[in-house]
C-alpha positions in Angstrom: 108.3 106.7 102.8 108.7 105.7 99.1 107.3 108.9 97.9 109.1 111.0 99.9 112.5 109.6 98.9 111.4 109.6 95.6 111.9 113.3 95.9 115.9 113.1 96.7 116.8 110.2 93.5 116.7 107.5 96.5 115.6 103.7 95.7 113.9 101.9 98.7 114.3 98.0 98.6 111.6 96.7 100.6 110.8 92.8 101.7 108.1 91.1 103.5 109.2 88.2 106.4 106.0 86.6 107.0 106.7 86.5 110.5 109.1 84.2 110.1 112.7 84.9 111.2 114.8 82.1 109.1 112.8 84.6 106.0 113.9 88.2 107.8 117.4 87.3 108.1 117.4 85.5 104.2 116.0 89.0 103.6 118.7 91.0 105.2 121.1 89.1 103.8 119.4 89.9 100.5 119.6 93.4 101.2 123.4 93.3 102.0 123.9 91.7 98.6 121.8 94.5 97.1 124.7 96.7 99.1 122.2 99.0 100.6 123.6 101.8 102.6 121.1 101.1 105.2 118.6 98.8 107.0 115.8 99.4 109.2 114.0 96.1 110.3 110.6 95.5 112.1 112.1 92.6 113.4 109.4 89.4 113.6 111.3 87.3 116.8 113.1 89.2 119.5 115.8 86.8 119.9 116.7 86.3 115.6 117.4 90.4 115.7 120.5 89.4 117.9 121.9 87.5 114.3 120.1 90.2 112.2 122.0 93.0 114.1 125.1 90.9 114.1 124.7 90.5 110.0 124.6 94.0 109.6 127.3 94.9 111.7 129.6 92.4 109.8 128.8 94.0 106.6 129.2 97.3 107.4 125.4 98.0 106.9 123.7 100.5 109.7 120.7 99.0 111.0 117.7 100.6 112.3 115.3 99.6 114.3 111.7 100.2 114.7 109.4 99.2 118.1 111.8 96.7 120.1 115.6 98.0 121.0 117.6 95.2 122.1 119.8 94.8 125.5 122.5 96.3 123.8 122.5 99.2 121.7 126.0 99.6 120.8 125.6 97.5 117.3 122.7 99.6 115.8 122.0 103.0 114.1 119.2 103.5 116.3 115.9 103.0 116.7 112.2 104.5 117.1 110.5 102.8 120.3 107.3 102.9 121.9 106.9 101.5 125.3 104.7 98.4 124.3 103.5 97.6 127.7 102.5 100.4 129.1 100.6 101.3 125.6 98.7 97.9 126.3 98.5 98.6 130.2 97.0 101.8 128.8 94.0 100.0 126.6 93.5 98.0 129.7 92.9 101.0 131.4 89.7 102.0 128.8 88.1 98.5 129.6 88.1 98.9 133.6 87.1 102.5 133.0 84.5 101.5 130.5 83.4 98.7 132.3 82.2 100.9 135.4 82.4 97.5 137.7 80.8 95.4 135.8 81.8 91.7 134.5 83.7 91.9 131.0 84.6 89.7 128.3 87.5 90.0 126.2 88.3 88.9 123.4 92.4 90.0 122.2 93.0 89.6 118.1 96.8 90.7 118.3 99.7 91.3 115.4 101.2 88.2 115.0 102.7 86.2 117.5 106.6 88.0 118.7 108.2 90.7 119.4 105.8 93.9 118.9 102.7 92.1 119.7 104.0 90.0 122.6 104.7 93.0 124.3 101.2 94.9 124.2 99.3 91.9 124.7 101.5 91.1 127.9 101.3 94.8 129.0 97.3 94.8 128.2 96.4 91.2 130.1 98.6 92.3 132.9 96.9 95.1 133.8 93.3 94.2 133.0 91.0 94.8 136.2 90.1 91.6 138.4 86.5 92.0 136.2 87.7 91.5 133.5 88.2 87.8 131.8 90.2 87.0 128.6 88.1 84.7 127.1 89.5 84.5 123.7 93.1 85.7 122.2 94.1 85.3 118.4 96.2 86.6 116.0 95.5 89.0 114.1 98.2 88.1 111.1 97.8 92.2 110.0 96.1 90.8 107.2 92.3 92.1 107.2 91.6 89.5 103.7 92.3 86.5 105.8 89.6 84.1 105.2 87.7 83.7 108.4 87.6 87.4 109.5 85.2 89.2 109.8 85.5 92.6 107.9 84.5 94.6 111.3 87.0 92.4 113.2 
């Protein structure tokens, strides 16, 4: 995204949360004060967007949303969704299929815990097949350097 505004004399401010909402609303706030003409938030804790959105819309500030759309809509710019569930219900699919009957382990390492991850791991456990058994679930943390992993985790 950087380099292809880079093209049209457009400055991106970007900012990590660390999956922690107090942080991701600290950084929207941040943003305001940087008076960007947007937002567009991969929001860490489904309920905190409800005070992020509510931020935004106080400051004038379009906000944009990516993976989770909230109850109501009427308060953002938009957003770009994928139905989170049915993705997991999908990859639960592939284990029963790959599984041919047979007696399965599985082991889930997930995003980190809320919102985006919640959702697939809900959608994926609720449609694994009666042979399959969760036998461990982690998070992942998106961070592939975390000591303890494995680099073919």
């Amino acid at each position: 995204m950087e380099e292809t505004v880079a093209n049209y004399l457009t400055v991106i401010h970007t900012a990590e949360s660390r999956q922690d909402a107090t942080t991701e609303l600290a950084n929207i706030e941040d943003m305001i004060a940087r008076n960007v003409d947007a937002l567009i938030v991969q929001t860490v804790d489904v309920d905190a967007l409800k005070d992020d959105i509510a931020k935004a819309k106080e400051a004038g500030v379009p906000i944009f949303l990516t993976s989770i759309v909230p109850d109501d809509i009427s308060d953002i710019l938009g957003a770009v969704v994928v139905d989170l569930e049915k993705v997991g219900a999908l990859d639960a699919r592939w284990i029963e299929r790959d599984a041919a009957g047979a007696d399965v382990r599985v082991g889930i390492v997930a995003g980190a815990p809320g919102a985006a991850p919640d959702l697939l791991v809900g959608g994926f456990t609720g449609a694994l097949p009666d042979n399959a058994t969760v036998v461990a679930s982690r998070p992942g943390m998106f961070d592939a350097a975390k000591p303890g992993r494995s680099p073919r985790a």
